[in-house]
C-alpha positions as CSV (number, residue, x, y, z in Angstrom):
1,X,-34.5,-5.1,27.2
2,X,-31.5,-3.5,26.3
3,X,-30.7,0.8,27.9
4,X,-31.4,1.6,23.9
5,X,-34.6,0.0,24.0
6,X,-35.5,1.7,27.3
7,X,-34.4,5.2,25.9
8,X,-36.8,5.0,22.6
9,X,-39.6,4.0,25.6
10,X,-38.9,7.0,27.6
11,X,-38.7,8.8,24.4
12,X,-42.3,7.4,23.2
13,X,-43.7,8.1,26.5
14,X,-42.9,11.7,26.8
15,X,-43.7,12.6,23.4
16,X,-47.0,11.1,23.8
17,X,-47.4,13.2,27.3
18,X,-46.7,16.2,25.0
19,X,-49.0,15.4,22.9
20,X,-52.0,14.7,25.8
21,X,-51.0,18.1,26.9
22,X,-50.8,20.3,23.8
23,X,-54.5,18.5,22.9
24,X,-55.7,19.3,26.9
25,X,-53.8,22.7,28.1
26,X,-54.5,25.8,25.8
27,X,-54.0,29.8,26.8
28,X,-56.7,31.9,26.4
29,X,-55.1,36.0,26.1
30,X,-56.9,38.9,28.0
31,X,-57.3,40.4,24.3
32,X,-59.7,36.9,23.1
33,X,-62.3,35.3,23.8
34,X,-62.9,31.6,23.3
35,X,-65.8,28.9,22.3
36,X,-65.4,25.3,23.0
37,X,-66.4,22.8,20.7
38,X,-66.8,19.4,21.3
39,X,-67.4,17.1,18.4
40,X,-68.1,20.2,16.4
41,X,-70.9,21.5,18.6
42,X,-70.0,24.6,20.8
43,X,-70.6,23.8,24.4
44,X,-69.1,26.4,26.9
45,X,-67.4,29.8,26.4
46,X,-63.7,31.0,28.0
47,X,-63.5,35.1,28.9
48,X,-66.6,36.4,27.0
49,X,-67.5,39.9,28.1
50,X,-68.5,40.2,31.7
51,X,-67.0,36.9,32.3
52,X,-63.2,35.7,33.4
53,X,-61.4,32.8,32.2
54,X,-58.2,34.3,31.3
55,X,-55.0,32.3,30.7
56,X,-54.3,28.6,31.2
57,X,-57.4,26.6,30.7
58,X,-58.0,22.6,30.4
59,X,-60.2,21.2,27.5
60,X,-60.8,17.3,26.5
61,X,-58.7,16.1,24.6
62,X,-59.1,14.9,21.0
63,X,-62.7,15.2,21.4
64,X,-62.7,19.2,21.9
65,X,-60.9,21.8,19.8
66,X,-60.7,25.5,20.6
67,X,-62.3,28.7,18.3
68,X,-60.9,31.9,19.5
69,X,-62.2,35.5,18.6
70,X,-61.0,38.8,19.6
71,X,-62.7,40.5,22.5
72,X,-61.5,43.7,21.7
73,X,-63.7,46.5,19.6
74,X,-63.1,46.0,15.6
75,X,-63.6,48.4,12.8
76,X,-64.9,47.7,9.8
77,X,-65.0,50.3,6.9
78,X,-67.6,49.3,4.1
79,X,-67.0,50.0,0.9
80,X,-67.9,52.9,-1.0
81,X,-71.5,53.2,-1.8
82,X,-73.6,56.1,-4.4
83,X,-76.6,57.0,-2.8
84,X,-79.9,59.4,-3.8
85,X,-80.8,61.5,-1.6
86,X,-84.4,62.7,-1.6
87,X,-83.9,66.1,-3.7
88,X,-82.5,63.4,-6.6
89,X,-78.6,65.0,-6.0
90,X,-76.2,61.8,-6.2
91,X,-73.5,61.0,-3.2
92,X,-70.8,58.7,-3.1
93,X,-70.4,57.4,0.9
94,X,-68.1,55.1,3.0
95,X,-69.6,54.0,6.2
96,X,-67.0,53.0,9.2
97,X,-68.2,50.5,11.8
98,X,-67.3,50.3,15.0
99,X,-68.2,47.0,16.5
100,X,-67.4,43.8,19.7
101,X,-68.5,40.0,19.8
102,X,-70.6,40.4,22.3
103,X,-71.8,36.9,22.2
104,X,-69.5,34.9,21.0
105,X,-71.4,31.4,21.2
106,X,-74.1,33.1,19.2
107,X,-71.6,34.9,17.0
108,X,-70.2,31.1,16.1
109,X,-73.5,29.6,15.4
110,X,-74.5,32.1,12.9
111,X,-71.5,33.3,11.4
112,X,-68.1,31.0,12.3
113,X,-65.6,33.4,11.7
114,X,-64.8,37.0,11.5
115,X,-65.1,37.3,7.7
116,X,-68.0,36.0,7.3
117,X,-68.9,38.6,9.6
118,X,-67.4,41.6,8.3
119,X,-69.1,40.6,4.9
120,X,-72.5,40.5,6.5
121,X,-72.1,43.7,8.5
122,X,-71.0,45.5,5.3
123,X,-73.9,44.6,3.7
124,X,-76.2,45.7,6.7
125,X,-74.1,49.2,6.9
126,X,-74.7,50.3,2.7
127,X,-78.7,48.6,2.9
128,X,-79.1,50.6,6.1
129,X,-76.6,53.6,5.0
130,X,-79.3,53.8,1.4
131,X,-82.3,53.8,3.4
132,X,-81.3,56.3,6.1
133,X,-79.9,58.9,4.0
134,X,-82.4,57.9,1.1
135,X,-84.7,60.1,2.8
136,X,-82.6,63.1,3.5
137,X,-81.4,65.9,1.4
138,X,-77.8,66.6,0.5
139,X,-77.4,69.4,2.3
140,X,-78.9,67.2,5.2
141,X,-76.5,64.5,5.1
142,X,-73.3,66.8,4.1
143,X,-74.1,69.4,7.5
144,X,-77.2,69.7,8.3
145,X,-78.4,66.6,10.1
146,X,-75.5,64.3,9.7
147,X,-75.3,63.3,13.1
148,X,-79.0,63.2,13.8
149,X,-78.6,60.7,10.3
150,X,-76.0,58.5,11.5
151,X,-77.6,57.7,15.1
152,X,-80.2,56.8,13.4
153,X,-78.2,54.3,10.7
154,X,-76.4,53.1,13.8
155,X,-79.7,52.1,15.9
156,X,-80.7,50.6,12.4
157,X,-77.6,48.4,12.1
158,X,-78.2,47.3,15.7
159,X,-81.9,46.7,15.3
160,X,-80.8,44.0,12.6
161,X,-78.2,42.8,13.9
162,X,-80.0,41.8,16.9
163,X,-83.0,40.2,14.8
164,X,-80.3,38.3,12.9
165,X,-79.0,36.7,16.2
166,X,-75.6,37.5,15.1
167,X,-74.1,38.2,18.8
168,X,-72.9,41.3,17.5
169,X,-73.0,45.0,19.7
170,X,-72.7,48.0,17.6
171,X,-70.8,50.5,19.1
172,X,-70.8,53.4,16.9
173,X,-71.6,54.3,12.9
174,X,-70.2,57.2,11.0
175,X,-69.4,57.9,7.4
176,X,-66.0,59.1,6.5
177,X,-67.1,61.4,3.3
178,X,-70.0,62.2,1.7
179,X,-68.6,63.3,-2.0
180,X,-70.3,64.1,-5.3
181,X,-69.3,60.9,-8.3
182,X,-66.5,62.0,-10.2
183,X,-68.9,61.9,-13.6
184,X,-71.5,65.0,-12.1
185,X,-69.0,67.0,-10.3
186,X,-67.9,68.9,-13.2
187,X,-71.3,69.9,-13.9
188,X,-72.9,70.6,-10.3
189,X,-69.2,73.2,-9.8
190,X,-70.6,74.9,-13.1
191,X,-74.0,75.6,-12.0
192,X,-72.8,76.2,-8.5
193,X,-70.8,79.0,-10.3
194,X,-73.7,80.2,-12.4
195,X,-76.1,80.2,-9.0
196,X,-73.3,82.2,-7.2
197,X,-72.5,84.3,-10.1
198,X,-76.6,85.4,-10.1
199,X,-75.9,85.8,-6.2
200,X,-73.3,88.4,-7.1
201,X,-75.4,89.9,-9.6
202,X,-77.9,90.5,-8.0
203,X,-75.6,92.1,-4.7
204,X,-74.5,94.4,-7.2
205,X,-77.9,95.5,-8.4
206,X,-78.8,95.9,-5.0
207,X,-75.8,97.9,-4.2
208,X,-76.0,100.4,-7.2
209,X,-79.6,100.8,-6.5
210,X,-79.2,101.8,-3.1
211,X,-76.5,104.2,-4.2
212,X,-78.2,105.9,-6.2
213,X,-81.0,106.3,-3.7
214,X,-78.3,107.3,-0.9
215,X,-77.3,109.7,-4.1
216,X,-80.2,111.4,-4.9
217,X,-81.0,111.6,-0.8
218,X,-77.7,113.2,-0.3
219,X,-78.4,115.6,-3.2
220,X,-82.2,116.7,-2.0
221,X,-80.4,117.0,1.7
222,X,-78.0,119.2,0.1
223,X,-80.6,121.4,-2.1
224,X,-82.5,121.9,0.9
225,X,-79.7,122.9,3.3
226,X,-78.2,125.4,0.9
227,X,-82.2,126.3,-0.3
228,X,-82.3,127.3,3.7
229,X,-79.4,128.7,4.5
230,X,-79.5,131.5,1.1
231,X,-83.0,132.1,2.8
232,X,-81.3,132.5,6.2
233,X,-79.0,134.8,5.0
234,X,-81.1,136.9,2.8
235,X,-83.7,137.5,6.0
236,X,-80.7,138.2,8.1
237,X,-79.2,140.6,5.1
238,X,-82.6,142.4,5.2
239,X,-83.3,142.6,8.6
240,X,-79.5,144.0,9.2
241,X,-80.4,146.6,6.2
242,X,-83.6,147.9,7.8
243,X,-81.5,147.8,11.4
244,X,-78.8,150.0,9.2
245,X,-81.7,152.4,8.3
246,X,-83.2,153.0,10.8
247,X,-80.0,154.1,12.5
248,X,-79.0,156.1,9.6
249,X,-82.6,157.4,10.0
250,X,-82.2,158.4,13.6
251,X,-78.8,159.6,13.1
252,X,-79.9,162.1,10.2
253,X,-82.8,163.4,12.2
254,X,-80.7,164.3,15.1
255,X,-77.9,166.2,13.0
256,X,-79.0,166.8,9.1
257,X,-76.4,168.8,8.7
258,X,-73.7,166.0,8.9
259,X,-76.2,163.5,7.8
260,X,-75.6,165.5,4.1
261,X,-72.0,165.8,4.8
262,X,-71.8,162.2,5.3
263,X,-73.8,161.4,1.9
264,X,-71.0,163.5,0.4
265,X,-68.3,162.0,1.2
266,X,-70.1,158.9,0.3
267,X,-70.7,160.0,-3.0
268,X,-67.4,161.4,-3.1
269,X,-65.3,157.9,-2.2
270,X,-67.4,156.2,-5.0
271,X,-67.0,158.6,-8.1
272,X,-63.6,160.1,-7.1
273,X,-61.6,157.0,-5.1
274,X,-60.1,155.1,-7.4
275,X,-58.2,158.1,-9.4
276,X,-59.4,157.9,-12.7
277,X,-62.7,159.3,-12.5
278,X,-63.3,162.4,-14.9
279,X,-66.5,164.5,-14.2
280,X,-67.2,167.4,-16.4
281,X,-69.9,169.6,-13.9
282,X,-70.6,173.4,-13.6
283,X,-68.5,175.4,-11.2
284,X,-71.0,176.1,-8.9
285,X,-72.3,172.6,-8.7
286,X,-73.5,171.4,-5.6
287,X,-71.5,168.3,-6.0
288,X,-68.8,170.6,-4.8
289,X,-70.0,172.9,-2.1
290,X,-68.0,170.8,0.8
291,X,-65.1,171.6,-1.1
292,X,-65.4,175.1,-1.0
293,X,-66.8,175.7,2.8
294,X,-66.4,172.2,4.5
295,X,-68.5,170.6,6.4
296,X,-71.0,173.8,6.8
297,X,-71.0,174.5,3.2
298,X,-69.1,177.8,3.6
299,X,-66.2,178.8,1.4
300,X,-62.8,178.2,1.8
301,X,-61.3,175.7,-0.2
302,X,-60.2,176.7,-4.0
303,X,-61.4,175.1,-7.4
């Protein structure tokens, strides 16, 4: 056998060695998880959850081949889906899905392959998503009890995922929005702006009316206070007036001599003070007598 003939036998050999090894060696990553199948049938699993397993492993082979999934948590956001809530108002919703294989012999029996998978899951998330919020009202699902809602769509998806033996753990379940369909917005805006308009209507009746009763309270406050206060004053007025009396009284009885004398000039400040006073009376007039004597009456000062 010639060295040429030897060299395409080496050759042979090792390519046939790389070939036993590619078919028998295969690498399992800390991010996967793999199912063994032998003739088609799965028969063991490498690095499922709990489990090691990680990195180079040995199958048969020819006879077994190697399905790998991802052991990591996956997401999966459903498509948008309208809803009716129980007080008839119409919602458009997205679910997002979080989810893990966490069987993944069972997940290959029932389902093969991820898409498979995310196409049944979607379907579970809008059936479960419509019956869950079905029964709630919008203001439920927008604020109210979206949370209390969405644990209980979660437990939902995992109740039938688990009866469907689709190896399958739900982690968690929310929905992204909650929005009105383009076609009713227009009108639900309009009689949200009539409602609030009737709102602000009615604020302002409220408000005038309790004006005018703060008003008219004011007003009655005011009447009385000033009602009061005239009759403070005129008792004070009168009682200072009989206090003046009686001390004009007493001063008269004790000297009735000045007490005239003061009358006088009294009567003499208001016809004669301001200058332009003309009285036409007899000579001899009383009117005049402190002219003429002062205060005793005597005489002494001229006409």
């Amino acid at each position: 056998m010639t060295r040429s003939s030897h060299l395409i036998v080496y050759a042979i050999i090792a390519v046939a060695i790389a070939v036993l090894l590619a078919n028998t060696l295969f690498v399992v990553d800390q991010r996967e998880q793999a199912v063994v199948l032998r003739f088609g049938d799965p028969v063991r699993v490498i690095h499922a959850p709990g489990q090691g397993g990680a990195g180079l492993n040995v199958k048969q082979p020819f006879i077994e081949n190697v399905i790998k999934f991802d052991r990591r948590n996956l997401a999966l956001e459903a498509d948008q889906e309208e809803i009716i809530a129980s007080d008839n108002q119409r919602l458009v919703v997205d679910g997002f899905l979080r989810y893990r294989i966490s069987d993944p012999l069972q997940f290959y029996r029932t389902l093969r392959n991820e898409t498979v998978a995310q196409d049944r899951l979607e379907r579970l998330v809008n059936s479960s998503l419509r019956q869950v919020l079905g029964s709630a009202t919008q203001n439920d699902i927008v604020s109210g009890r979206r949370d209390a809602l969405m644990l209980q769509s979660k437990l939902d998806v995992a109740r039938r995922a688990k009866q469907s033996r689709l190896g399958i753990e739900i982690i968690d379940l929310r929905i992204k929005r909650a929005d009105l369909p383009a076609a009713v917005q227009p009108f639900v805006y309009r009689r949200m702006q009539t409602q609030r308009a009737q709102i602000a209507a009615q604020y302002r009746a409220d408000g005038e009316q309790q004006k005018r009763e703060i008003v008219a309270n004011a007003d009655r406050e005011v009447t009385i206070t000033v009602a009061n206060a005239r009759e403070t004053g005129e008792t004070t007025r009168g009682q200072g007036d009989a206090q003046r009396t009686r001390i004009f009284a007493q001063a008269f009885g004790k000297d009735p001599g000045f007490a005239a004398f003061y009358r006088s000039m009294q009567a003499y400040e208001a016809g004669l003070g301001q200058g332009d006073t003309t009285l036409v009376l007899s000579p001899d007039s009383a009117f005049f007598k402190y002219f003429e004597g002062g205060p005793t009456g005597g005489g002494g000062a001229r006409r």
